[in-house]
C-alpha positions in Angstrom: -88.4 -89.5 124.2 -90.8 -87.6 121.5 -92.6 -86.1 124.1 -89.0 -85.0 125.6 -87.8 -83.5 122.3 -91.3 -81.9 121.9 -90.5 -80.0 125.1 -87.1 -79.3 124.3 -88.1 -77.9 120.7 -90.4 -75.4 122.2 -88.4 -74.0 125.3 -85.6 -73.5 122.4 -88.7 -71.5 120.1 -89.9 -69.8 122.7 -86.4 -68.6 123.8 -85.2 -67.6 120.1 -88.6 -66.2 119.4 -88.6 -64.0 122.7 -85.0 -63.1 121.5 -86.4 -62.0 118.2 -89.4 -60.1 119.7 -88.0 -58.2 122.5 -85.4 -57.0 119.7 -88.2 -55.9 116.9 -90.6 -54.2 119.3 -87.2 -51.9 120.9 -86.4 -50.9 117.6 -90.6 -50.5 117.1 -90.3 -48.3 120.6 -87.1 -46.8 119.5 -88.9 -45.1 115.7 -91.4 -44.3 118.2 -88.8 -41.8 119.7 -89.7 -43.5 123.5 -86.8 -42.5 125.6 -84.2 -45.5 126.3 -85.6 -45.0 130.2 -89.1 -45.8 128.9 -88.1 -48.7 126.8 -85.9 -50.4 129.0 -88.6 -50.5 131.9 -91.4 -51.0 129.9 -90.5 -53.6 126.7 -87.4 -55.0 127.7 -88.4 -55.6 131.5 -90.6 -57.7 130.3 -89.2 -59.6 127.8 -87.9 -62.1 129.8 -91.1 -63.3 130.4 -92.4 -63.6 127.0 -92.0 -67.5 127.0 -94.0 -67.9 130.1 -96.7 -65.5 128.6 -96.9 -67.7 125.0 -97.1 -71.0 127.1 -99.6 -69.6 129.9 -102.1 -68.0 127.4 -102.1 -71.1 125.0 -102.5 -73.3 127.8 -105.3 -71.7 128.9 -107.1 -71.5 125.6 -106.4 -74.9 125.2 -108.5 -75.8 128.7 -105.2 -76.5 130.2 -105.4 -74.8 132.9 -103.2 -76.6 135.5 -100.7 -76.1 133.4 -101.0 -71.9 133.0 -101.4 -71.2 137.0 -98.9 -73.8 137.7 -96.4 -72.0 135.4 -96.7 -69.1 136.8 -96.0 -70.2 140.2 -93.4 -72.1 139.3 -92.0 -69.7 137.9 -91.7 -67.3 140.2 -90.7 -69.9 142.7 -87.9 -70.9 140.6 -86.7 -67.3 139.7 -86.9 -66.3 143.8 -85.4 -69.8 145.2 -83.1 -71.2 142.1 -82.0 -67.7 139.8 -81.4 -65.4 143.3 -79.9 -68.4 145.0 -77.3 -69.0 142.2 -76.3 -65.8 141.8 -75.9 -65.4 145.0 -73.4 -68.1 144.8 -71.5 -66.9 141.9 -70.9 -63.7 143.8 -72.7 -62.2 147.0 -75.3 -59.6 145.8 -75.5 -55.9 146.9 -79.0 -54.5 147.6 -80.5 -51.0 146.9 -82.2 -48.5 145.7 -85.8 -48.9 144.5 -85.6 -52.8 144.9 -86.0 -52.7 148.6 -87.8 -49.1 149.0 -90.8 -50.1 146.2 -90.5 -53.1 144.0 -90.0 -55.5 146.8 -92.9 -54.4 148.7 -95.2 -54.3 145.9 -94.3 -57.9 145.4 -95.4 -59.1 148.7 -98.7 -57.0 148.6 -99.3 -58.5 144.9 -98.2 -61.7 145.9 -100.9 -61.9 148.7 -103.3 -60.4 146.3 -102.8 -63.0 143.6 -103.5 -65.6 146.8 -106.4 -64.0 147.6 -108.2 -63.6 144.3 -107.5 -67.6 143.7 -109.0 -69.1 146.9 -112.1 -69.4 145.3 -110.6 -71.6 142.9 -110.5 -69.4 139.9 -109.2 -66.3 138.2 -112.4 -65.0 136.1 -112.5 -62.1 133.7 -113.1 -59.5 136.5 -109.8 -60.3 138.7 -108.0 -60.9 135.3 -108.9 -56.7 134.9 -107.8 -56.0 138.7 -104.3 -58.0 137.4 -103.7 -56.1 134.6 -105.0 -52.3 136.0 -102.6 -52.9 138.7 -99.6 -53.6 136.4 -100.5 -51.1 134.2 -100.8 -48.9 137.0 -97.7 -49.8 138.5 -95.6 -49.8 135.3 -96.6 -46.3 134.6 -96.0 -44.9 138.6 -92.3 -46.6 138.2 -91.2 -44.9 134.9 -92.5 -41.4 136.3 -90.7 -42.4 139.4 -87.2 -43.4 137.9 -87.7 -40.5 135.1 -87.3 -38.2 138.2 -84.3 -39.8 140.1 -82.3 -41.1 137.3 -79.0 -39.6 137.5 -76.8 -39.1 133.6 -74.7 -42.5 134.5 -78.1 -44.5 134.3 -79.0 -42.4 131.4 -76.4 -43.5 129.5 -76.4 -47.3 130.6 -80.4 -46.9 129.9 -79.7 -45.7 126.6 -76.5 -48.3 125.9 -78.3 -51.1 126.5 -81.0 -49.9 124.5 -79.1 -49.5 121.6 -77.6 -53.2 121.9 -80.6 -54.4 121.4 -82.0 -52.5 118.9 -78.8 -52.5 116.8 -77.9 -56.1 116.9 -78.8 -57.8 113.8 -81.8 -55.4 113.4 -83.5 -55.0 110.2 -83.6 -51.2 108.8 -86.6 -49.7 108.1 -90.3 -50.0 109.6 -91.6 -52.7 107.4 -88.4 -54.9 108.5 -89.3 -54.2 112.2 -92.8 -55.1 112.0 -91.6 -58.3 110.2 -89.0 -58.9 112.9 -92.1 -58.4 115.9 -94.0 -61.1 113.3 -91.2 -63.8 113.1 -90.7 -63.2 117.2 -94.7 -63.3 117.7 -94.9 -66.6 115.1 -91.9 -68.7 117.2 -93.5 -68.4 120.2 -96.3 -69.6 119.0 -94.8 -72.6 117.8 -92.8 -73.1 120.7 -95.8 -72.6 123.0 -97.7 -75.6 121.0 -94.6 -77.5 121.0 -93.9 -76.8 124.7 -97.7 -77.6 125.8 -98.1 -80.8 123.6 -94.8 -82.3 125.0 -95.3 -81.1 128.3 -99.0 -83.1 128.3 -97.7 -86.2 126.7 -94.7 -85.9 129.2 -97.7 -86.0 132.4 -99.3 -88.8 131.0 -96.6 -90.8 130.0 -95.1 -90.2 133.9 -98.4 -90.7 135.0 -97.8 -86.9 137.0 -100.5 -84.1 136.4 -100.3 -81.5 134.7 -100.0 -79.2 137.7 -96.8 -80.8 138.5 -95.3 -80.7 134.7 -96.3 -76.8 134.8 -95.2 -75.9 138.2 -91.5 -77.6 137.3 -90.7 -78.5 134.0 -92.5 -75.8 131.9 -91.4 -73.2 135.0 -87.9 -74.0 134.7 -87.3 -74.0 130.6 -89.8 -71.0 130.5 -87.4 -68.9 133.1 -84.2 -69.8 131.4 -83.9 -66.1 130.0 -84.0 -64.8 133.9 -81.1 -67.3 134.2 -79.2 -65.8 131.5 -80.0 -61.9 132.3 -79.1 -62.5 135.9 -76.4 -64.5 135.6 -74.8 -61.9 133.0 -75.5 -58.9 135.4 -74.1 -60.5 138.3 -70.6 -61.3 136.3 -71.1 -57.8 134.7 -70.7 -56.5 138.9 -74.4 -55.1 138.3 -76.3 -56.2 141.2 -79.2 -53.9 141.0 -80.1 -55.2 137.4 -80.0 -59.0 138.7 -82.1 -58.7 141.3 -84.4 -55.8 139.7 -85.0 -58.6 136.9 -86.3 -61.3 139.0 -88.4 -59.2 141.2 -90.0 -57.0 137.7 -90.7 -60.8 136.1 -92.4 -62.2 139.0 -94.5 -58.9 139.0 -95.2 -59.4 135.3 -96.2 -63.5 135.7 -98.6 -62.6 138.4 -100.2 -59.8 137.3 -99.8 -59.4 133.1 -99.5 -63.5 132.4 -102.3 -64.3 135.0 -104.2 -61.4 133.6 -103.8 -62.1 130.0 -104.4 -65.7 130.6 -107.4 -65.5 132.5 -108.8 -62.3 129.8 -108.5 -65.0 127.2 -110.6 -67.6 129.4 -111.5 -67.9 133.0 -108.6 -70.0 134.8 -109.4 -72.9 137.0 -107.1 -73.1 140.0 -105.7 -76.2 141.2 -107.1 -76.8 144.8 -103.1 -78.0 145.9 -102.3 -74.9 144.6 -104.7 -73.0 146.5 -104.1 -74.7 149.5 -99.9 -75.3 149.3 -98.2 -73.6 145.9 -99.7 -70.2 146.9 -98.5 -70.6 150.4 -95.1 -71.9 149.2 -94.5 -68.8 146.7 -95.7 -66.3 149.6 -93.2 -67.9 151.8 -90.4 -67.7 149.3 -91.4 -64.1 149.2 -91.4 -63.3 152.6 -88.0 -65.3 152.8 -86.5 -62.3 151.1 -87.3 -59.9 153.3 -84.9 -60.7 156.1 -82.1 -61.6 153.4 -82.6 -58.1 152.0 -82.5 -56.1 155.6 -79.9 -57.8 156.9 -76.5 -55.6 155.8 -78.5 -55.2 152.5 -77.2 -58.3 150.8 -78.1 -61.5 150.0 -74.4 -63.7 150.3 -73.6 -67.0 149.6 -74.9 -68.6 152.5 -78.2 -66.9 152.1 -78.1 -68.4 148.0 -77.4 -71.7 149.8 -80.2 -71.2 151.8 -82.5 -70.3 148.6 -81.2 -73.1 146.9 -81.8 -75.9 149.9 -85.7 -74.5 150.0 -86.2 -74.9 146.9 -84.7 -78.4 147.0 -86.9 -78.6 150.1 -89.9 -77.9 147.9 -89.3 -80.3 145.2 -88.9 -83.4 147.4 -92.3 -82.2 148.9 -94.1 -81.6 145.9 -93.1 -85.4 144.0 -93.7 -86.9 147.4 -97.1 -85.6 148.0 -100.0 -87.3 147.2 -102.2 -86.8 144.7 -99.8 -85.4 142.6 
């Protein structure tokens, strides 16, 4: 039960903390006099990842790091199978745009790049710069990109949702912000012990690994804001922004959290997830694809469809042996 509250604590640190972050570091971007376009595909696209990053990178200076990788393919799995699935379900989801023509495809590529880099059993310091040049890289191709082609509608739902964020219960002045980024930066960093410590006690006392804990516990609580954001865009009719987040955060896990992580120390790779997760995650990618092209939708029996695979996945992984 402690080790149960533990986890409970952090996911609910690391959630208000990410909360309190993304908001200080807009209104940070904002001073800066960043356009909302910059902004909102820069700091907010991935600041529904911030709790994965706290958990991953103190995992992995803690040694832990079963419970880093395993987060981050958990995660993804969860946010491709479980958030699209859902959503899907709530109301049959309407493709286009960039999503199919470039961020999907860059997916698959990084997703088969992240495989490749691990089956040696380990992300060192050189692939954790590979990860990161090729997100920065990416990141800054995309805003050039959307600069160009954004019409004034998505200017101004760019620069509305901009403002929400940086006007809601936002301190005034610079110090204020910088205190607001500091309170963000220190919750997660509670939350992250408190998430890792339970999530440790919570293996042993199940007698699981730590591979497992990371891959579904941690990967679930840790993608609760992707529930939330997709879940609000999909009532909100706005497709493009559900399934945009889910494929932007699975870029950011793999190549900024992996990165990061594996900058701060040299991750060890499970050999199951070598030799299964990976392949499970680039099948869940690759699933996609044919849900995408066909009529450029995913609809509610292709959420089912997610949803069962995932479900599929699950029984596999606690059934397996060793776990």
């Amino acid at each position: 039960m402690v080790s149960a509250l533990l986890v409970f604590v952090g996911f609910t640190l690391l959630a208000f903390g990410g909360e309190v972050l993304l908001r200080g570091a807009v209104g940070l971007a904002a001073r800066l006099r960043l356009s909302p376009a910059i902004i909102g595909l820069t700091v907010v696209a991935a600041g529904t990842s911030v709790p994965e990053l706290a958990v991953s990178a103190l995992a992995s200076v803690k040694g832990q790091t079963d419970l880093a990788v395993g987060n981050v393919v958990g995660s993804n799995l969860f946010n491709l199978l479980v958030i699209l699935g859902i959503s899907a379900l709530v109301r049959p989801l309407v493709l286009g745009g960039n999503t199919i023509r470039l961020e999907y495809p860059v997916l698959v590529l990084v997703t088969l790049m992240s495989l490749a880099i691990t089956q040696d059993g380990g992300i060192n310091r050189l692939d954790a710069a590979l990860l990161l040049s090729v997100y920065i890289g990416f990141t800054a191709y995309v805003v050039s990109l959307v600069r160009e082609q954004m019409n004034a509608v998505e200017m101004r739902e760019y620069g509305a949702a901009v403002r929400g964020l940086e006007t809601s219960h936002a301190p005034s002045g610079l110090p204020g912000l910088l205190a607001q980024v500091g309170g963000g930066i220190a919750l997660l960093g509670i939350g992250a012990q408190a998430t890792v410590t339970g999530a440790v006690a919570l293996a042993t006392s199940f007698g699981v690994s730590e591979r497992v804990i990371g891959l579904t516990i941690l990967a679930a609580g840790t993608s609760l804001p992707e529930v939330v954001t997709s879940l609000v865009a999909v009532a909100r009719g706005r497709d493009d922004v559900a399934i945009g987040n889910v494929i932007g955060s699975n870029l950011f896990n793999l190549l900024g959290i992996l990165g990061l992580s594996a900058a701060i120390a040299p991750l060890a790779v499970h050999p199951t997830i070598v030799g299964s997760d990976n392949w499970w995650l680039l099948g869940a990618t690759l699933l996609i694809f044919p849900l995408m092209v066909t009529g450029a939708r995913i609809g509610r029996v292709e959420g089912a469809l997610l949803l069962s695979a995932y479900g599929v996945y699950l029984v596999r992984l606690f059934w397996s042996t060793p776990m």
